[in-house]
C-alpha positions as CSV (number, residue, x, y, z in Angstrom):
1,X,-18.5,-4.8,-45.5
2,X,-20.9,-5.2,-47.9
3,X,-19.7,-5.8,-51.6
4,X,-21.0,-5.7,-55.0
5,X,-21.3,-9.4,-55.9
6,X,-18.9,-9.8,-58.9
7,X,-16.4,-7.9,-57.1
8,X,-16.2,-10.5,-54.2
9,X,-13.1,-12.2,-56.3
10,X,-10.9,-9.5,-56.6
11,X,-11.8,-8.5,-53.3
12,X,-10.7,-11.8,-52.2
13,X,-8.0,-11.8,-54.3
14,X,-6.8,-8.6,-52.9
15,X,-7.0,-9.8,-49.5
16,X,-5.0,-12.9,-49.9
17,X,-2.0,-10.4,-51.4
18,X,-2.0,-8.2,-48.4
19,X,-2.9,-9.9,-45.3
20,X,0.4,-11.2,-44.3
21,X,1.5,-7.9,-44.7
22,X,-1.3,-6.6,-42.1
23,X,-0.9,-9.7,-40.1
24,X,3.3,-8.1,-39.7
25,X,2.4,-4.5,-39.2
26,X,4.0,-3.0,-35.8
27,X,1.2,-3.5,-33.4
28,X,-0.9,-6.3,-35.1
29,X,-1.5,-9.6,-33.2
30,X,-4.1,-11.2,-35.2
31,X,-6.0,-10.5,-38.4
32,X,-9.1,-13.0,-39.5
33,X,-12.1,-12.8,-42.4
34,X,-15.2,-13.3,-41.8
35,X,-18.5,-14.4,-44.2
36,X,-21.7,-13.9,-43.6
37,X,-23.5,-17.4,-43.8
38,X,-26.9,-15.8,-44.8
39,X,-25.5,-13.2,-47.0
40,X,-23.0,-14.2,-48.9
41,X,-21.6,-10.6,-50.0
42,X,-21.4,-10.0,-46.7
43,X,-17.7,-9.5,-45.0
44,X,-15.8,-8.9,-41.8
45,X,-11.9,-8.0,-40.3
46,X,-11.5,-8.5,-37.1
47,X,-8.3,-8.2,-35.9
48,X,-6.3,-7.3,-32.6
49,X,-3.9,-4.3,-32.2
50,X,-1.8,-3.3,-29.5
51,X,-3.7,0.2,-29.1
52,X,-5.3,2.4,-30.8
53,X,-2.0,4.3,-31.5
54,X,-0.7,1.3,-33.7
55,X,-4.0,0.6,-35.5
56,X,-3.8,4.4,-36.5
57,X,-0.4,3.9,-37.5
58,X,-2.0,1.6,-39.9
59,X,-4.9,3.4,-41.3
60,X,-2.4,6.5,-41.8
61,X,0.3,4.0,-44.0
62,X,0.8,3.7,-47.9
63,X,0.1,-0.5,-47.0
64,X,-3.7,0.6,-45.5
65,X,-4.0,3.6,-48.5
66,X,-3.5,1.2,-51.3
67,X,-6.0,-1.5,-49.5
68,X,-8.3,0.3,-48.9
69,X,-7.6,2.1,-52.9
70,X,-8.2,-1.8,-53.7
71,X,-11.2,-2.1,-51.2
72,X,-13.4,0.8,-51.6
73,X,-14.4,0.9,-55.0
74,X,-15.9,-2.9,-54.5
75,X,-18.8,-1.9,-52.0
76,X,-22.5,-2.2,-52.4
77,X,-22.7,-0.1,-49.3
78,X,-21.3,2.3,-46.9
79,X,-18.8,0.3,-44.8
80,X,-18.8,0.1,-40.9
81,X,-16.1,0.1,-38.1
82,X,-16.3,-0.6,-34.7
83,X,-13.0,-0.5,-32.2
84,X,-14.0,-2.6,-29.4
85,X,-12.2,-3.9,-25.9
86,X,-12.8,-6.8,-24.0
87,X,-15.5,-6.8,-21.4
């Protein structure tokens, strides 16, 4: 996620209020943050779920709606997603 750089506090901010709440959602065994080193507007989640059943369980919750209400308005460009499994 790539945010506009005075909006990287709040963003923050926002994170720090709501993670332990992700971190305890049905389904969700780990949640981290991630900088960019180079780029310093630069974010990533990467977090575990159960399945893809409970992670869409979470995107289609009020706690994921007002996140992401919080989230999306701080971008400086379209945000990506990637679900991935272990090789």
């Amino acid at each position: 996620m790539g945010f506009i750089p005075d909006q990287i506090d709040a963003f923050l901010k926002n994170f720090e209020q709501n993670k332990s709440k992700i971190r305890n959602f049905e389904g969700c065994s780990h949640l981290q943050l991630l900088r960019d080193e180079h780029q310093s507007n630069q974010f990533f989640t990467y977090s575990y779920w159960e399945s893809e059943s409970h992670l869409n369980n979470y995107r289609n919750s009020a706690l994921f709606k007002e996140v992401w209400a919080n989230t999306k308005n701080k971008f400086s460009q379209i945000p990506e997603a990637w679900s991935t499994k272990q090789v």
